[in-house]
C-alpha positions in Angstrom: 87.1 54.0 88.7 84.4 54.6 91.1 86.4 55.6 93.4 88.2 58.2 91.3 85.3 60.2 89.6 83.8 60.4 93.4 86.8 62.1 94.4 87.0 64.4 91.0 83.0 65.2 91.9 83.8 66.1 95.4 86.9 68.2 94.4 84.5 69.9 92.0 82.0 70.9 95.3 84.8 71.7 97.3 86.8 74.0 94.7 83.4 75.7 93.9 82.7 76.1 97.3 79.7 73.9 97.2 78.7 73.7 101.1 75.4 72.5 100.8 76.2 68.8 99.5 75.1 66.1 101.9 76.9 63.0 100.3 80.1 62.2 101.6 80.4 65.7 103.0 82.9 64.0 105.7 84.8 62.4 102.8 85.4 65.4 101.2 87.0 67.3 104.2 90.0 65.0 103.7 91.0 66.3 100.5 93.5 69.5 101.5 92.8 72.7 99.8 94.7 75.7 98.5 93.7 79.6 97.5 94.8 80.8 94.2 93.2 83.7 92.1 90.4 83.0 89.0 90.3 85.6 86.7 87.5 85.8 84.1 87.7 87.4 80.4 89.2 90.9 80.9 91.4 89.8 84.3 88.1 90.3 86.5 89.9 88.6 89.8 88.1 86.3 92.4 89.5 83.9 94.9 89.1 80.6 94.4 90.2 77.2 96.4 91.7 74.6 94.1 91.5 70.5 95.6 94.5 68.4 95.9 93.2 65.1 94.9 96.4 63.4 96.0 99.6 64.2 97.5 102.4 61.9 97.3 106.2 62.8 98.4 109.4 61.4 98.0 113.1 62.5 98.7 113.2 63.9 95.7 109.8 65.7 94.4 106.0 65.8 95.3 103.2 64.6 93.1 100.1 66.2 93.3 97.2 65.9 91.2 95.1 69.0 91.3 91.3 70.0 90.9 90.5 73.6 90.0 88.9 75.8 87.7 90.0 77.5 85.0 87.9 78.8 82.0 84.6 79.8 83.6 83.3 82.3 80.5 81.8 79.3 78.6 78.3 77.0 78.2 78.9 74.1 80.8 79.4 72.0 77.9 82.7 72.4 76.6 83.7 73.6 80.2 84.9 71.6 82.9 87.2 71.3 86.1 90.7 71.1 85.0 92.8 68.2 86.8 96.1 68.8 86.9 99.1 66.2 87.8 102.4 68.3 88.9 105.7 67.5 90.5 107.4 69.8 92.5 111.0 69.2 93.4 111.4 69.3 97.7 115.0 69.0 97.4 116.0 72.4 97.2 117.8 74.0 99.7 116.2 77.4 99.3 112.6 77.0 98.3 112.6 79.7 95.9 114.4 76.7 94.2 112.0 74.4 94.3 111.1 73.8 90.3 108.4 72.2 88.5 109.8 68.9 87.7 106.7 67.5 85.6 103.3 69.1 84.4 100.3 67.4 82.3 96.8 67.6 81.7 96.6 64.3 80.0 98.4 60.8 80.1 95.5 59.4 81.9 96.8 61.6 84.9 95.1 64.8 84.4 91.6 66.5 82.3 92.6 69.5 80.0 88.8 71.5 81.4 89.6 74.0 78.7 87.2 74.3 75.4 89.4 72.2 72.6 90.2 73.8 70.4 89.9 77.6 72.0 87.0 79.2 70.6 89.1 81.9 68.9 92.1 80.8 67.8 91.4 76.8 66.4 94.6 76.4 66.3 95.3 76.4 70.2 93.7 73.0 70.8 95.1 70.8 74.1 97.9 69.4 72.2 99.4 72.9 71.2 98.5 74.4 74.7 100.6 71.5 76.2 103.2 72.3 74.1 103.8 75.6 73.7 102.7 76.6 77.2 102.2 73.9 79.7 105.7 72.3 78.9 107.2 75.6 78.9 106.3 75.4 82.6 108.8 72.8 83.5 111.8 73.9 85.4 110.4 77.2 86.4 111.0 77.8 89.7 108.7 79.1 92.8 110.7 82.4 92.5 109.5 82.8 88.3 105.9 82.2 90.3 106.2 85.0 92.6 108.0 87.1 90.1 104.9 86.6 87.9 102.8 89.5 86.7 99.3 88.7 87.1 96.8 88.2 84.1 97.8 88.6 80.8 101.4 88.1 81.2 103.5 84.8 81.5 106.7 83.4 83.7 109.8 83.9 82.0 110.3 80.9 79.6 107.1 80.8 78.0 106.7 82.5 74.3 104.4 85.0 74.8 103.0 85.4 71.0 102.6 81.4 71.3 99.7 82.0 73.6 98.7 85.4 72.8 94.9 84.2 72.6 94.7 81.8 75.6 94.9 84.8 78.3 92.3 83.1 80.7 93.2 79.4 80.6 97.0 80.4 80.9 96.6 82.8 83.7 94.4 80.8 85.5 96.9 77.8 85.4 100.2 80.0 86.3 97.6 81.4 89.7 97.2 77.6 90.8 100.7 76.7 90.1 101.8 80.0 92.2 99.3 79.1 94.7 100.1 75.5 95.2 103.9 76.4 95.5 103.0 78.4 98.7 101.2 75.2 100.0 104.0 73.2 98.9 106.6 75.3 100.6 104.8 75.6 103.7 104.7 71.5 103.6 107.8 70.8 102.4 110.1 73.5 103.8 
């Protein structure tokens, strides 16, 4: 358990670019790093690295479990790093192909960083969000990604009125799945 939360504290430096920690500084250059775009209340834009925590790949799909943030607008209470745990398919011949085969924030795999509920709409708590938005994720494809608008709109497959309210956390978390399929691609194909 140690041994996890060190790594979820030293993704947390690293993704908010953190230089100045002494402690295990060496320890956490090993955990490999992606660029995606935070955007803030109103689609303010800023670049951002998100932490891959682990990597694991089979003939089939990749797991990652990923560190980034998400909802910044927020009292550090009821904020915190979002963790992630994805699977990308890597058997694809084309890797626009390549699909989300799994998502979750929970499960004991990932942490939903989000306020729960949403402070405006109560009834967009972590259970709704997962499904009416993150499971809506699965099967879209790296093409959906890079076909995606940009803040405020959604890949094709997710109901847009479902999440009308949830603008940041949902745009935030379609940037670091676009951003980690362009490291996954690079890796993988």
């Amino acid at each position: 358990m140690r041994g996890r939360i060190t790594a979820l504290l030293l993704a947390a430096a690293l993704a908010a670019g953190l230089s100045g920690c002494s402690a295990g500084t060496e320890e956490a250059e090993q955990y490999p790093t992606f660029p995606y775009t935070h955007y803030s209340s109103g689609g303010t834009q800023e670049a951002y690295q998100a932490v891959i925590l682990f990597e694991q790949s089979n003939s089939t799909f990749t797991s990652y479990q990923v560190a980034f943030s998400s909802c910044t607008c927020r009292d550090a209470i009821v904020n915190y790093y979002s963790v992630a745990y994805v699977e990308l398919l890597n058997n694809k011949d084309d890797p626009e192909e390549a699909a989300v085969r799994a998502i979750t924030f929970g499960e004991n795999r990932g942490l939903w960083g989000d306020s729960n509920p949403n402070y405006y709409r109560s009834e967009y708590t972590q259970e709704y969000m997962d499904e009416n938005f993150v499971q809506a994720l699965v099967r879209a494809e790296k093409a959906d990604f890079d076909a995606w608008g940009g803040y405020g709109t959604q890949v094709q497959g997710v109901d847009v009125d479902a999440v009308a309210g949830a603008t940041v956390s949902t745009s935030n978390i379609t940037s670091m799945l676009q951003g980690l399929f362009a490291y996954h691609t690079e890796h993988y194909y």
